[in-house]
C-alpha positions as CSV (number, residue, x, y, z in Angstrom):
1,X,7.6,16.5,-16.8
2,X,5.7,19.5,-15.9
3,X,3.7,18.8,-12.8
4,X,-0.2,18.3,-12.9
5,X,-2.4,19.9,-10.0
6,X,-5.8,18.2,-9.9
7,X,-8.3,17.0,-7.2
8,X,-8.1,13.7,-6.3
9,X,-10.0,11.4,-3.2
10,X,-8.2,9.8,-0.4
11,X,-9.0,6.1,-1.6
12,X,-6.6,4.0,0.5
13,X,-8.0,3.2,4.3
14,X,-6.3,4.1,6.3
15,X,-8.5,4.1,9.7
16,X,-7.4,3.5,13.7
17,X,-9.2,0.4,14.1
18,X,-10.2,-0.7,17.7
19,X,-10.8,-4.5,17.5
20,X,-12.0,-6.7,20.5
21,X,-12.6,-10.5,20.0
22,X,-15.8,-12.3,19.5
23,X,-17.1,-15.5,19.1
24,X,-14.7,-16.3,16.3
25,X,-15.6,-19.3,13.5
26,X,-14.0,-19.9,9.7
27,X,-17.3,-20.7,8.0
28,X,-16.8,-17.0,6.4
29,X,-13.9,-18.1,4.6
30,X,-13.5,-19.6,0.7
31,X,-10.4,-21.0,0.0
32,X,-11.1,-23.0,-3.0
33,X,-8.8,-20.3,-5.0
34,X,-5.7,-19.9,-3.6
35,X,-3.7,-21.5,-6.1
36,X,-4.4,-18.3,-8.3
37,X,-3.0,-16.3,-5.3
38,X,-6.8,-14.9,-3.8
39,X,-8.8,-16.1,-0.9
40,X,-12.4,-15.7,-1.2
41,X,-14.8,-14.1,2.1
42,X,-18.5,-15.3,2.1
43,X,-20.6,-14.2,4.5
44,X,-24.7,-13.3,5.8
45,X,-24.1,-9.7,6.3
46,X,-26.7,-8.1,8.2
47,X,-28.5,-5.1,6.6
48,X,-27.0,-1.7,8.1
49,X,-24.3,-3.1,9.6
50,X,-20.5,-2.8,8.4
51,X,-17.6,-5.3,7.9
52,X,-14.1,-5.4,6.9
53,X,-11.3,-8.0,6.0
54,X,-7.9,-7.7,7.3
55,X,-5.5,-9.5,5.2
56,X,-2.2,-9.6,6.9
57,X,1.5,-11.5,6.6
58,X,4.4,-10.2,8.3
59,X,4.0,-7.1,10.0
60,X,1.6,-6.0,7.1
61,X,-1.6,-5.7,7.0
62,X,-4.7,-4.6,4.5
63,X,-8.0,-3.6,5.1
64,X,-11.1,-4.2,2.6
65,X,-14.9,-3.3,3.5
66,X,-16.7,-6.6,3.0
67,X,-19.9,-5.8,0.7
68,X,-21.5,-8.8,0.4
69,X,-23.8,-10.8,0.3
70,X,-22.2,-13.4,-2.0
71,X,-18.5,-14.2,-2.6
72,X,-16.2,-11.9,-3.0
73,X,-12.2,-12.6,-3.7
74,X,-9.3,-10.5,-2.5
75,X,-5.9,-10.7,-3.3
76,X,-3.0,-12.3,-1.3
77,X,-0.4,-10.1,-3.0
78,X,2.0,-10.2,-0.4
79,X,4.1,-13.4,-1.7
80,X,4.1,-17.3,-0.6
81,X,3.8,-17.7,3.0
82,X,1.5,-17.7,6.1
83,X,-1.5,-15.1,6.1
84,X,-3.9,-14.1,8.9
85,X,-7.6,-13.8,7.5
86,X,-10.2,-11.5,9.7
87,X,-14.0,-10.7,9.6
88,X,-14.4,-7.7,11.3
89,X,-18.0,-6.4,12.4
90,X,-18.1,-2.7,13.0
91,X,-19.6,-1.9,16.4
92,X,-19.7,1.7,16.8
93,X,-17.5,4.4,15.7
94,X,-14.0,2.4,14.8
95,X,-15.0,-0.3,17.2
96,X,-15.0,-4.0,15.1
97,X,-15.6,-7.0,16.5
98,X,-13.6,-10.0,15.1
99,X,-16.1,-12.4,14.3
100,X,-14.0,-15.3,12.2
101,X,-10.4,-15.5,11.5
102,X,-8.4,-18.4,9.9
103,X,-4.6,-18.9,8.6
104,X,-4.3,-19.7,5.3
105,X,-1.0,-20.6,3.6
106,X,0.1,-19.5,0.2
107,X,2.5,-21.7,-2.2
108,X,2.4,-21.1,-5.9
109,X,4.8,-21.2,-8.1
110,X,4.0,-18.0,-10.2
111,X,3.7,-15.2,-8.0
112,X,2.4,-12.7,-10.3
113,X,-0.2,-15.0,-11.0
114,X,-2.5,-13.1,-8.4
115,X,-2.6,-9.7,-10.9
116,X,-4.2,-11.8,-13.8
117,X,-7.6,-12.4,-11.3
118,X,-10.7,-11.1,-10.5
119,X,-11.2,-9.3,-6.8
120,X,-13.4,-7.0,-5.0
121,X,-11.8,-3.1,-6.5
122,X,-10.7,-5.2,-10.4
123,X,-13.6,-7.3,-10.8
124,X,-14.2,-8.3,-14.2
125,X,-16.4,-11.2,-16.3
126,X,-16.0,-12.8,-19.7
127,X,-19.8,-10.8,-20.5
128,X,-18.7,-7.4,-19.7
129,X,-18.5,-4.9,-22.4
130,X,-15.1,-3.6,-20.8
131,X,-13.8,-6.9,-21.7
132,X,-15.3,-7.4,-24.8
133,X,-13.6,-4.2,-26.0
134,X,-10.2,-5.5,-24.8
135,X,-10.9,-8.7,-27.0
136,X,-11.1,-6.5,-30.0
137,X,-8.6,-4.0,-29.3
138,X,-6.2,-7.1,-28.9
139,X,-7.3,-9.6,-31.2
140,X,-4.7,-10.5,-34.0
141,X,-1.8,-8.7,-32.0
142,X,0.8,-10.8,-30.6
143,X,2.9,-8.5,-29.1
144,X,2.3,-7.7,-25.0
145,X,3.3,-4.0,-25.8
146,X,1.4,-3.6,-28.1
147,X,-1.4,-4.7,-26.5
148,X,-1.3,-3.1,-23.7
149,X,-0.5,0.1,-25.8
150,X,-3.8,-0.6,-27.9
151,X,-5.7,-0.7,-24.3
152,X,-3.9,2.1,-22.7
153,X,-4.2,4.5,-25.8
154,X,-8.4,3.4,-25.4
155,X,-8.6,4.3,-22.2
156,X,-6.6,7.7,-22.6
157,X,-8.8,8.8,-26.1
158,X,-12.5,7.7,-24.1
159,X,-12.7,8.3,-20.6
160,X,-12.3,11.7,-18.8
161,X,-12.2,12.4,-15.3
162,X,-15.0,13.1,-13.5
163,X,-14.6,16.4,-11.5
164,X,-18.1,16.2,-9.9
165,X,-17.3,12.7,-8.5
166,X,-19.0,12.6,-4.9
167,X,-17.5,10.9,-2.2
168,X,-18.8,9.8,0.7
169,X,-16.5,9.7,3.5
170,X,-19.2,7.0,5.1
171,X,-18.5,4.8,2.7
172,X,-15.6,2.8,0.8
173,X,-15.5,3.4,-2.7
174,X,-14.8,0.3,-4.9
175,X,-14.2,0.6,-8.7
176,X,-17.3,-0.6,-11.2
177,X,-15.4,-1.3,-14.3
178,X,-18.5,-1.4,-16.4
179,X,-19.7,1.7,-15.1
180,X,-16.7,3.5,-16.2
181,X,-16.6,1.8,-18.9
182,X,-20.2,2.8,-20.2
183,X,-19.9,6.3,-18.6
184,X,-16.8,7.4,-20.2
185,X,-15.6,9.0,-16.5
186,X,-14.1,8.0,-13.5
187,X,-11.5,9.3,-11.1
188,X,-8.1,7.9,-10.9
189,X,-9.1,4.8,-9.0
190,X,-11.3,3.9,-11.6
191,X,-8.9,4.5,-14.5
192,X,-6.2,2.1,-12.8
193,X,-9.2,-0.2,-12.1
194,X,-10.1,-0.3,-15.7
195,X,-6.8,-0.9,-17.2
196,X,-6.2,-3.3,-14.7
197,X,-8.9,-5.4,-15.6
198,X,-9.1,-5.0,-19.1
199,X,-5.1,-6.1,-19.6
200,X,-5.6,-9.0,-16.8
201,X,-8.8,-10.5,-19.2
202,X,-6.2,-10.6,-21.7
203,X,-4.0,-12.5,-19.8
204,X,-1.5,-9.7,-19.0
205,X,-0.9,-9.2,-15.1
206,X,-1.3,-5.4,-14.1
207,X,-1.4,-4.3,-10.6
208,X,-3.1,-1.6,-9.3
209,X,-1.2,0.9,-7.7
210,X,-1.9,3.3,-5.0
211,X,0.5,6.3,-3.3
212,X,1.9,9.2,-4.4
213,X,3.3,11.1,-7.9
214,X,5.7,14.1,-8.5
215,X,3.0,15.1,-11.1
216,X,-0.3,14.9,-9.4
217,X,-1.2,16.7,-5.6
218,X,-3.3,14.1,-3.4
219,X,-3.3,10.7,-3.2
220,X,-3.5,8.5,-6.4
221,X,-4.0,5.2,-8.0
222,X,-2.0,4.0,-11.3
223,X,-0.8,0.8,-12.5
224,X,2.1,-1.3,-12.9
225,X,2.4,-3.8,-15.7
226,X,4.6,-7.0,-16.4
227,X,6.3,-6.6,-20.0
228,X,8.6,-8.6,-21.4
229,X,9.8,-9.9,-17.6
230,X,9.9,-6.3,-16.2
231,X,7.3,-4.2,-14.1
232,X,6.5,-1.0,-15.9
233,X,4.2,2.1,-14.3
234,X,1.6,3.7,-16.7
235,X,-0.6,6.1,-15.5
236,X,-3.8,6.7,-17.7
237,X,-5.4,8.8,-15.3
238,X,-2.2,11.8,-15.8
239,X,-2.2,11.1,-19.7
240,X,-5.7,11.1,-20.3
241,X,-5.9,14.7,-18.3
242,X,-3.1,16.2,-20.0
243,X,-2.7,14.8,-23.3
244,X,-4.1,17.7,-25.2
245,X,-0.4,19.0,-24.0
246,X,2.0,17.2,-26.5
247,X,3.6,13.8,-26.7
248,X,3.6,11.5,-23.7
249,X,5.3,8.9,-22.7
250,X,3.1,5.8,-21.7
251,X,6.2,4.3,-20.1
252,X,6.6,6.8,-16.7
253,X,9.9,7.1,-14.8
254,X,9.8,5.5,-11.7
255,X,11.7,8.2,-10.1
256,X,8.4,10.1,-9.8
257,X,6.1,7.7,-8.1
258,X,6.0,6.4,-4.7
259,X,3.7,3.0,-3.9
260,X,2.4,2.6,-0.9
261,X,-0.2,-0.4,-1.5
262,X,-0.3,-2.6,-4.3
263,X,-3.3,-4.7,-5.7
């Protein structure tokens, strides 16, 4: 496969966070979910000022920006066992505050059950038109390929990738499914978003993906999917750039892609 140069954002954060303790409490915490595999952060953000979840088990650890105000659910997609839960207040620069932590400890008995839900960067609702589209695109179809080919081939055919996308370095972007949805453009965070989303409404668990391909230059997002028992990668954003070129394989050799954060 001929290799792809394009421009693509940055999207995983990676920043040298400075933290100092606070007056730590749990109330920011929503565990009502974790036998689906998320944990849920509620919280009264104050107006200008910025927060982040750390998510860690093991010697691993992930960072979200906490938007607010309302729930919001993030996965625990690092397997059954003990996880560390942080609210993180920024105080100047990459100075945070911890201002709540909690343990929380996972045991379910279907571990991919945590790509068929709902969090922060795939959110998705029953109402949404992204989903209602899946529902057609799928209905009468029995077959898991084939449904996630009649999603992926969707995707590919309608939505183009937006060149003029601006990104604020100030800022974390998270995906808006609808928003690609209705636009018909994103960049390749969105496209794995979308997919993700619209396959996990169909009950079909589809991780988002972020790292590194032989065929793209810059950091990228794709997805993995579970068929038949076995993970695949797909990558809409590549097929949907380059499929004016000649047949494509949905299916991509795993050879050329290197994950460095799942979700």
């Amino acid at each position: 496969m001929r290799r792809f140069l394009i421009w693509l954002i940055v999207l995983l954060l990676l920043p040298s966070l400075f933290t100092v303790e606070g007056q730590a409490h749990s109330s920011f915490l929503y565990a009502e979910r974790l036998e689906d595999g998320i944990i849920g952060i509620i919280y009264p953000k104050e107006e200008g000022i910025r927060y982040k979840v750390s998510i860690s088990r093991g010697t691993e650890t992930y960072y979200y920006d906490y938007e607010g105000p309302g729930t919001e659910f993030f996965p625990l997609q690092l397997g059954n066992g003990e996880y560390r839960i942080s609210l993180l207040k920024n105080i100047s620069g990459t100075k945070y505050m911890v201002t709540g932590k909690e343990t929380v400890r996972l045991n379910i008995k279907d571990e991919n059950s945590v790509y068929l839900q709902s969090v922060q960067n795939i959110r998705f609702e029953p109402d949404m038109s992204a989903v209602k589209k899946a529902g057609e695109l799928t209905e009468g179809i029995d077959n898991t390929m084939d449904k996630v080919k009649a999603i992926y081939r969707y995707i590919v055919s309608n939505i183009s990738y937006d060149y003029n996308f601006d990104f604020k370095l100030d800022k974390q972007y998270i995906p808006d499914i609808e928003n690609t949805f209705k636009s018909r453009k994103g960049i390749c965070y969105d496209y794995a978003s979308l997919f993700a989303a619209m396959l996990r409404s169909q009950g079909i668990p589809a991780k988002l993906v972020k790292g590194y391909s032989a065929n793209i230059e810059g950091y990228h997002a794709w997805n993995e999917v579970l068929i038949d028992g076995s993970w695949v990668i797909i990558d809409t954003t590549y097929d949907a750039t380059v499929k004016k070129s000649g047949n494509i394989n949905m299916i991509k050799d795993k050879s050329e892609y290197n994950p460095e954060r799942y979700y």
